[in-house]
N, C-alpha and C positions, 0 to 999 in steps of 0.2 A: 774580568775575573769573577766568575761566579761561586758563589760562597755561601751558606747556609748556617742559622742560626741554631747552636748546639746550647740547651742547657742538660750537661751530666754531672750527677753527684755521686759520689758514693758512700756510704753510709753501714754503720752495723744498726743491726735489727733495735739494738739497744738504746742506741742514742743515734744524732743526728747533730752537722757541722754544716755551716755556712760560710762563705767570705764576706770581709769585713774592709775597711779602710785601713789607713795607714796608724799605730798607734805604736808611742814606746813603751808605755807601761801595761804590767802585765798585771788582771785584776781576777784572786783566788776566793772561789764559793767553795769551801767543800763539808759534805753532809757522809753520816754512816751510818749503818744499821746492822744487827748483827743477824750472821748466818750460822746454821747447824750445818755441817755437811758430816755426811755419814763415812767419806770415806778420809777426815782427815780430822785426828786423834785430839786437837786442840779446838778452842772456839777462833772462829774466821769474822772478821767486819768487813762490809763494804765499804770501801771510802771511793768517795767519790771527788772530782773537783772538777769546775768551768776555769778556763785562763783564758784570756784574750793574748798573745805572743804570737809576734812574727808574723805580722799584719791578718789572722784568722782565729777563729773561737776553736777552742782545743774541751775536750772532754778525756779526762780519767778518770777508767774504773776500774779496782785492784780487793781482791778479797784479800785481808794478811792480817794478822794476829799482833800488827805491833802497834796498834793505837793509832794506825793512819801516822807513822812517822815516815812509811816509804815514799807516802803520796806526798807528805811536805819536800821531801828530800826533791822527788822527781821535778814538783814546783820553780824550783828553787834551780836547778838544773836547767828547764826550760827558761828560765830570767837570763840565765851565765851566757846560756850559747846564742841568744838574742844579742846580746849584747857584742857577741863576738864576730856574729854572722852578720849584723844588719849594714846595710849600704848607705842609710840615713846619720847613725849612730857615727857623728866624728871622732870619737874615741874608738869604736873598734877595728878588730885585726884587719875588716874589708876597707872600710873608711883609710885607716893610715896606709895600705898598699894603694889604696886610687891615689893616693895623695903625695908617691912619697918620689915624684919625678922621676923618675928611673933609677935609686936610692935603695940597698937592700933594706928591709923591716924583716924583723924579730916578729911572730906570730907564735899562738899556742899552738898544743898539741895535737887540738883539736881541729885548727884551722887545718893544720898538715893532711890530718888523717881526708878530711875531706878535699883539700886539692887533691889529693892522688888518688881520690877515685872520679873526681873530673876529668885528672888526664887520662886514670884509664878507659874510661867507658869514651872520653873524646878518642882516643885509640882507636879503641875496640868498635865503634862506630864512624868511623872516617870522619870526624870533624861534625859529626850529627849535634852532637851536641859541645860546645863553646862555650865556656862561661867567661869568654871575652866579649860575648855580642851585647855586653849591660850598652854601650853608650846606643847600639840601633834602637833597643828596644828601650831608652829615655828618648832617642828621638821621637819614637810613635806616642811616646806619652801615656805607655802603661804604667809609668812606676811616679807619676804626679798625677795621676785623673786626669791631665788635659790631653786628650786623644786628639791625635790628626795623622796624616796621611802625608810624610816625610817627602820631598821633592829628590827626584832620582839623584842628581847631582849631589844632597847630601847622604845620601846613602852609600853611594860610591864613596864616597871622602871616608866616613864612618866605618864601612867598610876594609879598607887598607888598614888599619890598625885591628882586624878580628884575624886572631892566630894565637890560642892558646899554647901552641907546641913553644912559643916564641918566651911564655912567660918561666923565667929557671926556678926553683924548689933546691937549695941546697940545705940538708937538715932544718931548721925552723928558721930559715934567714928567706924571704921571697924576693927577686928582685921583677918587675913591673915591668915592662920599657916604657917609655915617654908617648902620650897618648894613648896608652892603655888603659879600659877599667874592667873591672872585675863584680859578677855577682854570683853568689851563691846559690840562689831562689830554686833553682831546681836539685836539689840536693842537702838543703841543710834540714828541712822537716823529717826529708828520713833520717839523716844522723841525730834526730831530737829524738824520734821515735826508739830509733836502738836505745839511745843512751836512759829514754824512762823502762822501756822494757829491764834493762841491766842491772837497774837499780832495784826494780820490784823483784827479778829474779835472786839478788842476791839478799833482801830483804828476806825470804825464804818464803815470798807467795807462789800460787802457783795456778794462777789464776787471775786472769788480768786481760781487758784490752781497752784499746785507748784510739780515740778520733785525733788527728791533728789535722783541722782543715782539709777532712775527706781524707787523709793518709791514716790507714786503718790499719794497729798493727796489736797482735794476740799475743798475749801468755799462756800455755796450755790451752786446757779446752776450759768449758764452762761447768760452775761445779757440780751440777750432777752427772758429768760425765759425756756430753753431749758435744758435739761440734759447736763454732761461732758458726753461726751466719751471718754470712756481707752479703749485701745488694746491692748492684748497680744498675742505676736508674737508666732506661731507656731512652738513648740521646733522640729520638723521632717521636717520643710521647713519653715525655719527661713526669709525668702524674704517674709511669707501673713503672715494675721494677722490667729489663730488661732479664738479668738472671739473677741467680742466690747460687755462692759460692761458701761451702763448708770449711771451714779453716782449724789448724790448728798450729801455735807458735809458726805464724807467718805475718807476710805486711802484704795489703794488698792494697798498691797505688796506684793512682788513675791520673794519665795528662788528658787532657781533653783541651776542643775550641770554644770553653766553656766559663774559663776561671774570670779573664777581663776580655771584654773585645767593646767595639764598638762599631756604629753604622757608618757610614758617610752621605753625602747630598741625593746618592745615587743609589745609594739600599745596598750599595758592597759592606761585606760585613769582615771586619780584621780581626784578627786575634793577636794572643799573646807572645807564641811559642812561633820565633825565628827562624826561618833557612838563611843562613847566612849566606848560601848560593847565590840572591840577591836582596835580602835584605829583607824581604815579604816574610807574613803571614806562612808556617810551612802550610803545602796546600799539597800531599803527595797523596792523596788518596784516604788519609784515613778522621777520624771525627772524635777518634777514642783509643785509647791504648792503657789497658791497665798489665799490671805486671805484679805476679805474686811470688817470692818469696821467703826465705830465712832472715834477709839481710834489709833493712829500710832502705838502707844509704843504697844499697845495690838498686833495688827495686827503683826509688824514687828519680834517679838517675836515667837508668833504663827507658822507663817511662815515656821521658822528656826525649831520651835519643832515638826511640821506634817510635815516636809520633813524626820527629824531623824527617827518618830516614823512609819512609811509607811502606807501603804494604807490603811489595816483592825483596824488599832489602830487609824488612822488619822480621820477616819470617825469616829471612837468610841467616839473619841475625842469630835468632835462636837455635835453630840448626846449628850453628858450630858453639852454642854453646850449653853447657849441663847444670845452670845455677838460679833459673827461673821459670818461671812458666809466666803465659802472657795470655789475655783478651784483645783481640782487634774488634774495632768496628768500623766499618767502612763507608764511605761515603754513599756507597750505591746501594745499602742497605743489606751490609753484609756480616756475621760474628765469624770468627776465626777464630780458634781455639787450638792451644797446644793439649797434645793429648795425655800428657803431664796429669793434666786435671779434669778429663771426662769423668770417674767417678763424682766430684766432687763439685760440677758444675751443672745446673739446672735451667735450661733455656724457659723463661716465662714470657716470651716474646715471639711474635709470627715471624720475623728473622728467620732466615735460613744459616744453618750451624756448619760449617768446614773445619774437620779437624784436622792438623798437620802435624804429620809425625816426624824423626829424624831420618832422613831417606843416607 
C-alpha cells in the first residue's frame, strides 16, 4: 500500500494552531487592546486568549465591549465540554458510556445534540463515518502515541463490534451494547467552535474568529469591514499556502493524512482517519478534504466523512446536498472545488482547479 506523507494545516491569516499531546488541563493567556471602529457607536476591545483543551492549542479572538467577560465565558465553556467529550476523562458523559456494559447512562444535552449529528452524517454518509471505530483506531495506537500496525486477525475481531446504527439514543438515557466504545474526536471541536461563536454572539460582538486546532470558525467579517481570510497550506509544499478562502460567519474545517500518522519498518506511511471497510488507513483517493459552512458541528463531521468516503462518493455527496460547500484534494495532485465558493476561493497553487456544480 503505497502512501504519502501529508503535512496540511489550516490557519487564519491572523493566528496560527498546531497539535499537541494529550493533556487535561486547559491553560488561559488572555491580552486586550482597544479598538476605534468607525462603524460601531461604542468603544470595542480585542481580547484575545491561548487554551490548551481537547488534546490541541486553541486561539480566540473576539472584538466586544464587555471587558473581555465573553471570552472568559467562552473559556470556561471550552473546560465543560472537555470534560464531557473526552475518552480519557473517567468521569465524563464518553468515559461512563464505554464503561457502562451494556447499561443505560444519563448524558448531557450536549452529549445528545452531538450523537445525533453522528448518526446523521453516519446516515447521510453510508457508515463513512462511525464513531464506533474508537477501539481500531486504539488498536493502531493513535490515541496513546504508541503506533503500530494492528495484525489482521485483530482487526477483524475489532471490527464485529463497529456499528453505530446498533448504539440506541432514547431522550438523554444511551444504551452501548457490550463491547462497544465510543469517541467523539471527529466532531466535538466543531460543537466547541459553535458553542464559543454563540456565546460572543450573544455577548453582542460582532466580530470574532477563533482557531481550535485548525478548525477555523468566524463571527462576521473583520472590523473594517473586510472578509477573513483562511489559508490552507498546500498538502505537496507545505512551506505556501495552497489557496486563501474569504469568509464571513462560517467554519472552515480540514480532515487531512496529516493530524497523527506514523511510518513503519518499510516507509508505509498510516494515518488517523479509519475505513472501517477494513480497518486501514482511509486510502480512497483523497489527502485533504475541507468543508466550509454555517454550522462547525456540521462541517467538522462532514470532513471526516468525505475524506472516508473519496473522491467520486465525496462529490456525490454534496450534490444531494444544499448545507456546505467543500475543498478536495487529491491524491494525484488535484483541487476540487464546489462552485458554492468560486468567488471567494483563490488557487495560489500550480494545482489544477475542477469545479463541480449540482448536475
Amino acid at each position: 500500500m503505497k502512501k504519502y506523507a501529508i503535512l496540511l494545516l489550516i490557519w487564519a491569516f491572523l493566528f496560527t494552531g498546531c497539535q499537541a499531546g494529550e493533556n487535561q488541563n486547559s491553560s488561559v493567556s488572555e491580552t486586550s487592546s482597544l479598538i476605534h471602529s468607525a462603524d460601531t457607536p461604542e468603544k470595542t476591545e480585542l481580547h484575545s486568549a491561548d487554551i490548551f483543551a481537547m488534546d490541541t492549542y486553541m486561539n480566540l479572538k473576539v472584538w466586544s465591549s464587555d471587558n473581555g467577560e465573553c471570552i472568559k465565558q467562552a473559556s470556561e465553556r471550552i473546560q465543560e465540554l472537555e470534560n464531557l467529550f473526552s475518552v480519557t476523562n473517567p468521569e465524563s458523559d464518553i468515559s461512563r458510556v464505554n464503561s457502562s456494559n451494556g447499561m443505560p447512562v444519563s448524558v448531557s444535552d450536549d452529549t445528545v445534540t452531538v450523537l445525533q449529528k453522528a448518526f446523521q452524517i453516519g446516515n447521510d454518509s453510508k457508515g463513512a463515518l462511525d464513531i464506533s471505530i474508537y477501539p481500531v483506531l486504539r488498536a493502531w495506537g493513535f490515541t496513546t502515541d504508541s503506533m503500530q500496525v494492528p495484525d489482521n486477525n485483530t482487526l477483524t475481531q475489532l471490527l464485529e463490534n463497529v456499528d453505530y446504527s446498533r448504539i440506541q439514543l432514547d431522550g438523554n438515557q444511551v444504551t452501548l451494547p457490550e463491547n462497544m466504545m465510543i469517541d467523539l474526536g471527529a466532531l466535538a471541536k466543531g460543537y466547541t467552535s459553535n458553542e464559543v461563536i454563540r456565546i460572543f454572539r450573544e455577548s453582542g460582538a460582532t466580530s470574532a474568529i477563533i482557531s481550535l486546532g485548525g478548525n477555523v470558525q468566524a463571527l462576521g467579517r473583520k472590523q473594517d469591514g473586510s472578509f477573513w481570510k483562511v489559508g490552507v497550506v498546500n498538502p505537496f509544499s507545505p512551506a505556501e499556502n495552497m489557496c486563501v478562502l474569504e469568509i464571513e460567519n462560517k467554519a472552515v474545517i480540514t480532515s487531512g493524512n496529516y493530524e497523527r500518522y506514523f511510518t513503519d519498518d518499510e516507509g508505509n506511511i498510516y494515518w488517523h482517519i479509519i475505513d472501517k471497510n477494513d480497518g486501514y488507513p482511509a486510502d480512497n483517493g483523497l489527502v485533504s478534504v475541507t468543508i466550509i459552512g454555517e454550522d462547525g458541528l456540521h462541517c467538522d463531521a462532514l470532513s471526516t466523512a468525505l475524506f472516508v468516503e473519496g473522491t467520486e462518493n465525496a462529490v456525490a455527496h454534496w450534490r444531494q446536498s444544499n448545507d456546505f460547500e467543500m475543498i478536495l484534494v487529491t491524491d494525484d495532485n488535484r483541487i476540487i472545488i464546489s462552485d458554492g465558493i468560486q468567488d471567494s476561493f483563490t488557487n495560489q497553487s500550480t494545482m489544477p482547479v475542477e469545479v463541480v456544480t449540482h448536475e
